[in-house]
Structures are given as C-alpha cells and as structure tokens.
C-alpha positions as CSV (number, residue, x, y, z in Angstrom):
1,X,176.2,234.1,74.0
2,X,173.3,232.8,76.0
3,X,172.0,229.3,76.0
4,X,168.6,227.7,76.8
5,X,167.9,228.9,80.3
6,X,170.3,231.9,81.0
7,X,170.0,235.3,81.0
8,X,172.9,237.8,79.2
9,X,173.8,240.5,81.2
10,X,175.9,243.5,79.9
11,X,177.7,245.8,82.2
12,X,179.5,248.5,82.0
13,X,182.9,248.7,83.8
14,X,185.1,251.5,84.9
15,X,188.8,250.8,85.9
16,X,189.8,248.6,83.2
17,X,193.2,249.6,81.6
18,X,194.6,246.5,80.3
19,X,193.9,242.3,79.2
20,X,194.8,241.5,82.5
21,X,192.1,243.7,83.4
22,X,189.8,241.6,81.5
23,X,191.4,238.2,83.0
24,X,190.7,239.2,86.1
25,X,187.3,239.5,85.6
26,X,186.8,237.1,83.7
27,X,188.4,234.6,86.8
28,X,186.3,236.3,89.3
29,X,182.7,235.9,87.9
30,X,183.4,232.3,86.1
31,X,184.3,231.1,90.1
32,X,180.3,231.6,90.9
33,X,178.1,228.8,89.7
34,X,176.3,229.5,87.3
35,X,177.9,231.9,85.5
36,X,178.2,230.4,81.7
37,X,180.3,232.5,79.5
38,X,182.5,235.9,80.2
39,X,184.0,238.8,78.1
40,X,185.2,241.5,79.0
41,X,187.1,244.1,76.9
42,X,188.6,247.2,79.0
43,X,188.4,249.6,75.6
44,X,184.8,249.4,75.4
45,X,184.5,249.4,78.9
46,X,181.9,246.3,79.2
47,X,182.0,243.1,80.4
48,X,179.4,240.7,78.7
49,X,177.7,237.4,80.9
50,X,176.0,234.6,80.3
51,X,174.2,233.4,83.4
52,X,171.9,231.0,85.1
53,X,169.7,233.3,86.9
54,X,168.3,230.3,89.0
55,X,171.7,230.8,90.5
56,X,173.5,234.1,89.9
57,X,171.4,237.2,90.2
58,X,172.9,240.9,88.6
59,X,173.6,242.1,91.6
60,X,176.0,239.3,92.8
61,X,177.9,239.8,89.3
62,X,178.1,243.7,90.3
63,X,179.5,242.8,93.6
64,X,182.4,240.4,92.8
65,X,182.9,243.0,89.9
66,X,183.6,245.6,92.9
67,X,185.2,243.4,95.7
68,X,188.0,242.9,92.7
69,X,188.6,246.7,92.5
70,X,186.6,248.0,89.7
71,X,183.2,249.8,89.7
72,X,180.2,248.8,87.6
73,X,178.5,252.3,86.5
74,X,175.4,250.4,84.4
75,X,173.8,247.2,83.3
76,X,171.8,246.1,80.4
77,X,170.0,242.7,80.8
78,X,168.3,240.4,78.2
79,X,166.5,237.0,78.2
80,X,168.0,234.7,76.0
C-alpha cells in the first residue's frame, strides 16, 4: 500500500464479525477524498489505509469508522 505522497494508517477496529463488516468500511472511508486504498479484515481486527494527508487526517478516518457503528480502540501511522 501507500504511494508517493500518502500516508498508511493502520487501525484497530472492534465490532467487526463478518465480510460485510469489512465492505462496509471499506465504502465508508473510500467516500472521503483522499482516501487511496482500504482493507479491512474483521479476524484480525484492523483496517489498513492509504491516504492523502493533504486531505484526510487520522482522526476523520476514526470518525466515519465510528459514525458507521464500530469503535476504533488504536492506530499505528507510517510515512510512505
């Protein structure tokens, strides 16, 4: 993941249980620009994202992460 100019972000998600799970998050984050790349995987519990952070900060991932029912217990954030 991560291309010239984005920043990976990996959080980890409680409430996952299923694939749609994961397809649901995956539809919530890639509707903000600038998010680049999603995967999530509700056995591990994390949900991976490549970002523009010119135009998506952390936080804003965290919150559409919450507002769709699920809460983010940790992040882990890289330059790529």
């Amino acid at each position: 993941m991560g291309a010239i100019g984005t920043q990976d972000l990996l959080l980890h998600v409680q409430g996952m249980t299923c694939t749609g799970c994961e397809e649901r998050i995956g539809k919530v984050l890639s509707r903000l620009e600038g998010v680049r790349e999603t995967s999530a995987d509700h056995r591990s519990g994390n949900v991976r994202v490549a970002f523009d952070p010119g135009q998506v900060t952390p936080d804003m991932l965290a919150e559409r992460i919450e507002q769709a029912g699920y809460q983010v217990t940790g992040r882990e954030q890289s330059a790529s």
